[in-house]
C-alpha positions in Angstrom: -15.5 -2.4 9.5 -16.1 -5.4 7.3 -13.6 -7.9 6.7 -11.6 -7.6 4.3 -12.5 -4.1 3.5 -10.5 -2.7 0.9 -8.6 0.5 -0.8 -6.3 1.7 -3.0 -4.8 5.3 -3.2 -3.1 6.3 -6.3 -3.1 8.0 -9.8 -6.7 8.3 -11.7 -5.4 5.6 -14.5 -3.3 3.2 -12.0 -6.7 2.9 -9.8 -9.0 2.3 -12.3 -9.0 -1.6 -12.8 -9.2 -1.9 -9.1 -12.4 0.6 -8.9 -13.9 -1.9 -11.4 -13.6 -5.2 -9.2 -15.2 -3.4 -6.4 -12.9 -1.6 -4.7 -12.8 1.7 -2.8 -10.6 3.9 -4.6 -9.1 6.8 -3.7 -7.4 9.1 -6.4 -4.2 11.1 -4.9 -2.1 13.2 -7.1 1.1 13.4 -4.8 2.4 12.2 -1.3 1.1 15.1 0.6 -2.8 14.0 -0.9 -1.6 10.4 -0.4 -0.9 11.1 3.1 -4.3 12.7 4.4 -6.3 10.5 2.1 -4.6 7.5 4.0 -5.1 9.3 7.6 -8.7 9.5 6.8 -9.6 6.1 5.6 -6.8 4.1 7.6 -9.8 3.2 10.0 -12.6 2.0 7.9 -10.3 -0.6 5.7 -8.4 -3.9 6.5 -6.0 -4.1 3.3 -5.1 -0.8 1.4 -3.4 -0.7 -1.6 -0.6 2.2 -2.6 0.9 2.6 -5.4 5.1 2.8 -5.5 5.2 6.2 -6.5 3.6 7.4 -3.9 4.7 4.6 -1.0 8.4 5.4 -1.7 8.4 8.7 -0.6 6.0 7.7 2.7 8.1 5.2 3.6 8.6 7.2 6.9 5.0 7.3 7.3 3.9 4.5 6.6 6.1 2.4 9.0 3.2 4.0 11.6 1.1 1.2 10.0 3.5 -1.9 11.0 3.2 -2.2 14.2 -0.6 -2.9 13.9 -2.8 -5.6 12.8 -4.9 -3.3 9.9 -4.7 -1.7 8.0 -2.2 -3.5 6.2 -0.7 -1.1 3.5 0.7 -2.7 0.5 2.9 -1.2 -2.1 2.0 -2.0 -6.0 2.8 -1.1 -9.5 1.0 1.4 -11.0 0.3 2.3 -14.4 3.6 3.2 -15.6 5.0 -0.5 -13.5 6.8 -2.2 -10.7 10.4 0.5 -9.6 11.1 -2.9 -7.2 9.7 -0.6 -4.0 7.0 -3.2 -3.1 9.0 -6.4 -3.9 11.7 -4.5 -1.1 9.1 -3.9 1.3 7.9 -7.3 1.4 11.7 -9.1 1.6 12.2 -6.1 4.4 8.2 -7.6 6.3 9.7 -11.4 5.8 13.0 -10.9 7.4 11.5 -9.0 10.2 8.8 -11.7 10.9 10.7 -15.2 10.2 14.2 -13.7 10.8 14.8 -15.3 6.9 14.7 -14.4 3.7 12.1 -17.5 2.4 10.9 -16.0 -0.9 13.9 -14.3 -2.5 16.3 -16.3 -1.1 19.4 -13.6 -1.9 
């Protein structure tokens, strides 16, 4: 593994821009393609992107990931835009690490 090897998982149009800068990209339809596309690939990449309608329903899942250094999965808008799912994961990653909320300060 390389560093800094990256992903994304998510819908055809929402992965798009990233496939053009050079990342790996990885269309999934649903969670359940979500799921065993991230199983497979979880080893070979240090950052994957996910996009929040898929993440949101993984949430379960996902928390797997936490607990180790890579890959680190990160929730982003897709096409249609931001629900708020990634912005609540990151507040949810701060408070656990610096036992404060620095960023959103609510």
């Amino acid at each position: 593994m390389s560093l800094g090897k990256m992903a994304i998982v998510g819908d055809g149009d929402s992965i798009m821009v990233f496939k053009a800068a050079g990342v790996s990209a990885y269309p999934a339809e649903n969670e359940t393609k979500a799921r065993e596309t991230i199983r497979k690939i979880a080893k070979d990449y240090r950052i994957i992107f996910l996009t929040e309608e898929l993440a949101r329903p993984l949430s379960e899942f996902l928390k797997r990931f936490d607990e180790q250094p890579y890959p680190v999965i990160l929730s982003i808008p897709s096409k249609n835009g931001s629900t708020g799912h990634g912005t609540e994961l990151l507040k949810s990653a701060m408070e656990r690490a610096l036992g404060v909320d620095i960023l959103f300060n609510s």
